[in-house]
C-alpha positions as MATLAB code, in Angstrom:
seq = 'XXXXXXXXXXXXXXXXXXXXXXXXXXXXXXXXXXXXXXXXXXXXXXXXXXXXXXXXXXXXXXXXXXXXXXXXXXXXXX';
ca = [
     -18.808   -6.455   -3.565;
     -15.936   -6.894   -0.849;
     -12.307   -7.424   -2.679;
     -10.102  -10.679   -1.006;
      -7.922   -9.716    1.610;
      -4.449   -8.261    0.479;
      -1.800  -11.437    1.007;
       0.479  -10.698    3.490;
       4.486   -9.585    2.681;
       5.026  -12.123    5.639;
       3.728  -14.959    4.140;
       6.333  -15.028    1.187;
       9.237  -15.348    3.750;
      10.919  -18.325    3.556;
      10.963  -20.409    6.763;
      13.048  -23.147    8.240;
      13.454  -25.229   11.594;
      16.424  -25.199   13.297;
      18.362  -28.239   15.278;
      16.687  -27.059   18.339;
      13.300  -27.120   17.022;
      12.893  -23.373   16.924;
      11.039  -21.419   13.687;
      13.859  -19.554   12.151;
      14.084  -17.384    9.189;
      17.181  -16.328    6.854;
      18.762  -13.578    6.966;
      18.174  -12.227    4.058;
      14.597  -12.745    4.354;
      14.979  -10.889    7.196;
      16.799   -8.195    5.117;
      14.310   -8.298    2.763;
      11.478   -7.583    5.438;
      13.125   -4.611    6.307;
      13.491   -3.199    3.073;
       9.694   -4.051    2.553;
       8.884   -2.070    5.483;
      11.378    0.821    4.358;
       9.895    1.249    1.369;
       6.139    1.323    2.607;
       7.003    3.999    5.158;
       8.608    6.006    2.149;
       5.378    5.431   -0.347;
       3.246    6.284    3.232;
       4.802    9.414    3.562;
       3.036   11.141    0.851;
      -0.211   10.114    1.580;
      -1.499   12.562    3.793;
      -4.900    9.773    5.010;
      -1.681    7.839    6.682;
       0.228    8.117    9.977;
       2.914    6.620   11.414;
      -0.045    4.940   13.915;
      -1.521    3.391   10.828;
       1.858    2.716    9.713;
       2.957    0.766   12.778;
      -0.716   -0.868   12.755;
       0.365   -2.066    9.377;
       3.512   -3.704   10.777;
       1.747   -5.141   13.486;
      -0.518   -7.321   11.156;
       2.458   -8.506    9.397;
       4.323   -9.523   12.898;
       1.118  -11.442   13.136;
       1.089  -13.044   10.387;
       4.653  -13.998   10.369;
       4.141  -15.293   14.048;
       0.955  -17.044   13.186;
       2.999  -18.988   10.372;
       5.933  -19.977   12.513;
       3.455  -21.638   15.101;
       2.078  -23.365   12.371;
       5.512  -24.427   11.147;
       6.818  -25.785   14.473;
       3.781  -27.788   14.811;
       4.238  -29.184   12.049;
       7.322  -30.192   12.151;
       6.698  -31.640   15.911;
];
């Protein structure tokens, strides 16, 4: 039996459409983010199945997934 896919840290960040039409997102979302990705480096650390490859992998999908929604957003908003 498969499990649902993990949702992504991305997808919780707030995002809004600025004057010029352009996805934006706060600051301290953006703050946020960074702290998220802090903090799963430090937990990775320990685990000796993880790299920093795997690592950046992981903040690859969640560039994706933050990029995927703020196509989606300025489309909709167009």
């Amino acid at each position: 039996m498969s499990r649902p896919p993990l949702p992504h840290a991305a997808d919780r960040l707030p995002i809004v459409t600025a004057s010029n039409g352009q996805p934006y997102i706060a600051c301290d979302a953006v703050l946020a983010l960074l702290r998220a990705v802090a903090e799963s480096c430090r937990n990775l650390a320990d685990d000796p199945d993880c790299t920093l490859r795997g690592a950046g992998e992981a903040i690859d999908i969640e560039a994706d997934a933050l990029e995927a929604r703020a196509i989606a957003h300025t489309t909709e908003a167009a």
